[in-house]
C-alpha positions in Angstrom: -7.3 -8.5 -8.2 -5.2 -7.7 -4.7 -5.4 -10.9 -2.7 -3.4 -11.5 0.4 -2.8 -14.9 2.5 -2.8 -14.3 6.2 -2.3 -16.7 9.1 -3.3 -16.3 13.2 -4.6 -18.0 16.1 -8.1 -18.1 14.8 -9.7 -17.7 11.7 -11.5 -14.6 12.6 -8.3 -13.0 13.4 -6.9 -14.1 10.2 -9.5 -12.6 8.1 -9.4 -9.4 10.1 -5.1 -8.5 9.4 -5.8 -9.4 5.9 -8.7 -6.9 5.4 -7.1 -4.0 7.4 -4.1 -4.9 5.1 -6.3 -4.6 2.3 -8.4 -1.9 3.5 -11.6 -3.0 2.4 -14.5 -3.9 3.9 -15.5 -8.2 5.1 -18.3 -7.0 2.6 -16.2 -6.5 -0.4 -13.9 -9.3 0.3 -13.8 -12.8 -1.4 -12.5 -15.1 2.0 -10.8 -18.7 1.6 -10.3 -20.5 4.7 -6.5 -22.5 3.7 -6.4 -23.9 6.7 -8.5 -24.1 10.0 -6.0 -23.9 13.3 -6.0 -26.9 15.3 -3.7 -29.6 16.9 -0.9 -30.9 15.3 -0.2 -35.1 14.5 -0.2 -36.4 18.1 -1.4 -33.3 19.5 2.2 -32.2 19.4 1.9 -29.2 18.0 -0.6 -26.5 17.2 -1.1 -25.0 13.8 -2.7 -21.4 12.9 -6.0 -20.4 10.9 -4.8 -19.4 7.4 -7.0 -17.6 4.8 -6.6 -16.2 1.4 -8.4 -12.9 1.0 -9.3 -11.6 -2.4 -10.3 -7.7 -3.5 -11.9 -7.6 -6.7 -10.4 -4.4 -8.6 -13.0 -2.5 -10.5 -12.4 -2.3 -14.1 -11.9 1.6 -14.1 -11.5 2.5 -18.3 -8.9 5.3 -19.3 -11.7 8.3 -19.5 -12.3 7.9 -16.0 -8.6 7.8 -14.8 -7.8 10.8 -17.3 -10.8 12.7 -15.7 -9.5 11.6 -11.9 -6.1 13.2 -13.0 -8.0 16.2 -14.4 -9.3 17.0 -11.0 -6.4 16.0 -9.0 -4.3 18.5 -11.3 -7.2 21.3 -11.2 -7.2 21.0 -7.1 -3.6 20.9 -6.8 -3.0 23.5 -9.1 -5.5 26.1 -6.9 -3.8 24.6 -3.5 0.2 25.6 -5.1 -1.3 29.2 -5.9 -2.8 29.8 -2.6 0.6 28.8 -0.8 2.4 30.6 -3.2 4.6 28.0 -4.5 6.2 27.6 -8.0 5.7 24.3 -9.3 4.6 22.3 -12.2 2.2 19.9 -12.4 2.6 16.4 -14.7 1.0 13.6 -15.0 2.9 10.0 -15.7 1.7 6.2 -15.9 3.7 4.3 -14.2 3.3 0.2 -13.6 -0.4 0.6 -14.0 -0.3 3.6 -11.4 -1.6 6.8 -12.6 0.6 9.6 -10.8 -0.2 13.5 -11.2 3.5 14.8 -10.6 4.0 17.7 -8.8 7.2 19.6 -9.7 9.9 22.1 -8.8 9.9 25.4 -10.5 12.2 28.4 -9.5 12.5 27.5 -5.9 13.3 23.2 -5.6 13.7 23.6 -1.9 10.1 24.1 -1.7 9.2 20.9 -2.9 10.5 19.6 0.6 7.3 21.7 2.5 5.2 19.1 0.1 7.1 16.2 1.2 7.7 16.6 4.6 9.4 14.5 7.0 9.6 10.8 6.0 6.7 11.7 3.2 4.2 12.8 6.0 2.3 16.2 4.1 2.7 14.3 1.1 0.3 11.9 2.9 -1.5 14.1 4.4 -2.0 16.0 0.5 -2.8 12.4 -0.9 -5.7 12.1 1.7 -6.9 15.2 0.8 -6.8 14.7 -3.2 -8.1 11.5 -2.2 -11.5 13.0 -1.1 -11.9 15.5 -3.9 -11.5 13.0 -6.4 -14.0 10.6 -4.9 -16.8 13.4 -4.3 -16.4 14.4 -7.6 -16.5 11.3 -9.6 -18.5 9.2 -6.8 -16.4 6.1 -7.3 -12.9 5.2 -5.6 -9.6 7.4 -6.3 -7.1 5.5 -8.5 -5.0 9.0 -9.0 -1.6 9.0 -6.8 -0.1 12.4 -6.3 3.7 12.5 -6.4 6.4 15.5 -5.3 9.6 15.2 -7.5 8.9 11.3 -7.7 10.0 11.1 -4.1 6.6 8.5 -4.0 8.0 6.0 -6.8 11.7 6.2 -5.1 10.3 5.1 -1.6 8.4 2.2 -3.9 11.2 0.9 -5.5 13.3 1.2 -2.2 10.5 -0.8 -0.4 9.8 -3.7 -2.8 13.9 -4.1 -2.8 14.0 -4.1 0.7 11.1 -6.6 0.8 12.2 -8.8 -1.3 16.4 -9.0 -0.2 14.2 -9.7 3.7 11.9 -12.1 2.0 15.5 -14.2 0.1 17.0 -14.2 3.4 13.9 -15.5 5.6 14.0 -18.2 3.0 17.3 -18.6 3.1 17.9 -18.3 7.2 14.1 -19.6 8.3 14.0 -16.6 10.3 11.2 -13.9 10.6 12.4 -10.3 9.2 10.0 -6.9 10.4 10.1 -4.3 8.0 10.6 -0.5 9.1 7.3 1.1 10.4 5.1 2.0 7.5 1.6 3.5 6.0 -1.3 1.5 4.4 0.1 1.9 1.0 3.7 1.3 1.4 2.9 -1.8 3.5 0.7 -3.2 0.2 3.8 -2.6 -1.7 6.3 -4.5 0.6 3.6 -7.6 0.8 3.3 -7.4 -2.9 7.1 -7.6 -3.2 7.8 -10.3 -0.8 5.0 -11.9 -2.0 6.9 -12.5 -5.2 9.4 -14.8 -3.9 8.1 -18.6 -3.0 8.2 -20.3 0.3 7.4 -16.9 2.7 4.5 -15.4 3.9 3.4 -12.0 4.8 1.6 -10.2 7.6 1.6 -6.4 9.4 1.8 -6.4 13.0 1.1 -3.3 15.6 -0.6 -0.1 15.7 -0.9 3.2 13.7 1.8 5.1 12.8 3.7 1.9 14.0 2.7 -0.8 12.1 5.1 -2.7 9.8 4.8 -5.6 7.7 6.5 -9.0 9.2 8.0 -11.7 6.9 7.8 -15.5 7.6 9.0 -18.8 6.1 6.0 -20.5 5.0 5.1 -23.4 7.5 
């Protein structure tokens, strides 16, 4: 289960970072209010809403992630062809993640058309898979594509980068931001900072520039 602890001037608020962080629905959530905002002792200070937002995770069985991979590998494999690239395709379990590898055959610098700048058309390919998937098997895509593992780099990069930030905002008491990030790489840093006690975790801005802020814990 992904669950996420959010805090803002109202409770309303709170609940709506932590679902667009979660991208689900209010629908599909499970919403605990930790704190209601309010005055402070003495009316001295004011303190924020703070919820705990819960996303129930489908139990998804092997079959059906094997058969998601089947039809990630089947697109891609017709999508390669048609842009005439020489590649391989893989697939590879990795921290619960089921990836469907793309890799370089005679001509590696082509795997960087896949990647494009700061991951972008690899984004842009996930979406895509991300559709097929779902209108063939009717139920949520749980199948990651990857180019030369360049995804699971830029994972482990941002969960180290979230947690050293999260260590020193405990250490310092003073609020880190994060690099600008997508939906995905954002749930990895809050998961990451997440992991070390006495900081919470929020994403601040708008698309493409929103970025995940990291707080000592009132």
């Amino acid at each position: 289960m992904r669950e996420v602890e959010r805090s803002a001037a109202s409770v309303e608020e709170a609940v709506e970072l932590a679902l667009d962080d979660l991208g689900i629905s209010e629908q599909a959530a499970e919403i605990e209010i930790v704190q209601d905002p309010g005055r402070g002792f003495l009316g001295l200070k004011s303190q924020p809403a703070v919820v705990r937002v819960r996303a129930p995770e489908p139990e998804v069985s092997q079959e059906e992630l094997e058969e998601q991979a089947d039809i990630a590998e089947e697109f891609l494999a017709g999508l390669l062809e048609l842009m005439g690239l020489d590649a391989d395709l893989d697939r590879d379990e990795v921290d619960g993640v089921m990836y469907v590898d793309v890799l370089a055959g005679q001509d590696p610098d082509a795997m960087g058309l896949l990647i494009g700048r700061h991951g972008l058309t690899l984004e842009a390919l996930q979406d895509v898979v991300r559709g097929v998937v779902q209108r063939s098997t009717a139920s949520r895509c749980r199948v990651m594509v990857d180019v030369e593992d360049y995804r699971k780099r830029r994972r482990a990069q941002i969960a180290g980068r979230a947690r050293d930030s999260a260590r020193r905002v405990v250490r310092t008491g003073k609020p880190e931001r994060l690099d600008a990030m997508n939906a995905y790489e954002r749930k990895v840093a809050h998961d990451a900072a997440a992991e070390v006690r006495g900081v919470e975790t929020e994403s601040e801005g708008e698309e493409p520039n929103r970025r995940v802020v990291i707080r000592k814990r009132g």
